[in-house]
N, C-alpha and C positions, 0 to 999 in steps of 0.2 A: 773243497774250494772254499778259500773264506771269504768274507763278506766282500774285501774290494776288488775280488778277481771274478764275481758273481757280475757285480756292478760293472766293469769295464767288458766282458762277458756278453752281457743281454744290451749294454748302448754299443756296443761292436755289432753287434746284429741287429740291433735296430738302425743303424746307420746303414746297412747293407740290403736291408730288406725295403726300407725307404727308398733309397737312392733306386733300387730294382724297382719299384713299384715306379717313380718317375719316369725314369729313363723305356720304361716295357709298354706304357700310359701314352705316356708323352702330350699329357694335358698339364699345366698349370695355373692352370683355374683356383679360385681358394678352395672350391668346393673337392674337386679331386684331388688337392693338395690335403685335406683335414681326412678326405678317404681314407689315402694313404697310407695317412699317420695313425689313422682306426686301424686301420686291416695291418698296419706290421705290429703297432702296440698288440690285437689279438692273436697273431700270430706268435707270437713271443709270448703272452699267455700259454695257450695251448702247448708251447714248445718246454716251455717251464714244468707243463705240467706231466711230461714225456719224459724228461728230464729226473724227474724225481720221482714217478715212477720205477725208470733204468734202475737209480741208483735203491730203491726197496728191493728189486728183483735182486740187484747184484748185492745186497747185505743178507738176502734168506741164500744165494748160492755162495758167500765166504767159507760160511761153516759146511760146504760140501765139496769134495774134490771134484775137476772135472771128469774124471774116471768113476767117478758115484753119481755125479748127475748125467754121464752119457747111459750106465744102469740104470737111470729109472726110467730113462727115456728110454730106454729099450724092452723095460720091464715092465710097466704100468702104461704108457700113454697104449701100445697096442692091446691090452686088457682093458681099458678107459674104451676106447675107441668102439672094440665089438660090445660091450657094455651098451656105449648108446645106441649102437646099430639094433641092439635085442631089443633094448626098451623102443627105439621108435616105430619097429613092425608091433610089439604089445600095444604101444596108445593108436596107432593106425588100424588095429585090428579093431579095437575098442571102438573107436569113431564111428567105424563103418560097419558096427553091430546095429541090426534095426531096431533093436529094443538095447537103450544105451543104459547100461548097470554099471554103473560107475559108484563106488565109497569116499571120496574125497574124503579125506581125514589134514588133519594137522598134528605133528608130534614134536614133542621136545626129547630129546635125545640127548643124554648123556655121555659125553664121549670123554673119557678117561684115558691116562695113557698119552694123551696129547701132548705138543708146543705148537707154538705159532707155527711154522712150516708146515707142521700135517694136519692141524683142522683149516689154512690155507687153501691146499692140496685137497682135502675132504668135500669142504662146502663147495669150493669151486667144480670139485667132480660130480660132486650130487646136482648143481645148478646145471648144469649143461647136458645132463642126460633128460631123454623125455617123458615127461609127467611126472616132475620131482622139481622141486625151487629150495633152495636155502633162503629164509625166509632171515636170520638175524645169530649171530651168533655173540655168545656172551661170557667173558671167565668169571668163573668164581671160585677163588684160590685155587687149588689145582686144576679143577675140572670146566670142561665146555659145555656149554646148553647150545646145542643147535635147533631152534627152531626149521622144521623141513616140516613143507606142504607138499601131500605125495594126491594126486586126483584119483588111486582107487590105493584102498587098504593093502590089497598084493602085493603094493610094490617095496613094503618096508622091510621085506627080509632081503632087496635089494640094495638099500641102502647100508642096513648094517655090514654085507657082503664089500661095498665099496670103501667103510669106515676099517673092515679087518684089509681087504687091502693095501691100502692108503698106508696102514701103521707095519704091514709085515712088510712092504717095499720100503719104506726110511727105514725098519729098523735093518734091513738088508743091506743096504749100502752107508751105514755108519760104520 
């Protein structure tokens, strides 16, 4: 989309969300009129912001068929899934030890081998499993530093576990 189809785009819907906010309202007062004009201008923020997300999602799935990304989805999201199911009976088990032995550690992890798509895939897999955070990730020339805060030292041969998955499922469906 270029610039003047963006522009007639977002005042096409802001004329639409307006007019809805009036007519749903049915006050015109200055005060609920300037309301209005806040909450479709933020709405159209917000919607902007959905928007250009889509279009990041749909530039990392160009470069894959849909026949390779219904593979991964059928190959890693159910591995991903019992993954978090494991770790959240580990950290639940941990919690509810009477005497809590916990190593919280911080590491930086070298992840080689990578593109954008699979340290994407990677940090995003390691945030979302329990008692692991992706904490910041960074290139330098070929290679990723993934900062990962893991809250007991056991769980790092986890994570590398989740990093050879991550790169054996892309390099599967290329």
């Amino acid at each position: 989309m270029n610039l003047r189809q963006k522009i007639k785009f977002f005042s096409l819907s802001f004329i639409i969300l307006f007019f809805l906010w009036i007519v749903l309202s049915g006050y015109f007062e200055p005060f609920f009129v300037f309301c209005g004009v806040f909450s479709s201008i933020f709405t159209l923020f917000i919607f902007k912001r959905l928007i250009d997300a889509e279009s990041a999602f749909s530039q990392i799935l160009n470069g894959t068929s849909r026949l390779s990304f219904c593979k991964l989805l059928v190959s890693y999201i159910p591995w991903l899934i019992y993954q978090v199911i494991l770790s959240s009976i580990y950290v639940a088990k941990k919690v509810l030890q009477t005497e809590l032995k916990l190593e919280p550690i911080t590491i930086l992890k070298k992840c080689k081998g990578h593109n954008d798509e699979s340290i994407t895939l990677f940090a995003n897999s390691v945030a979302i499993t329990p008692g692991t955070l992706t904490i910041n990730v960074v290139r330098k020339r070929q290679t990723y530093l993934s900062t990962i805060y893991l809250i007991d030292k056991s769980l790092e041969s986890g994570v590398s576990e989740i990093e050879n998955r991550v790169l054996e499922t892309l390099r599967s469906i290329r």
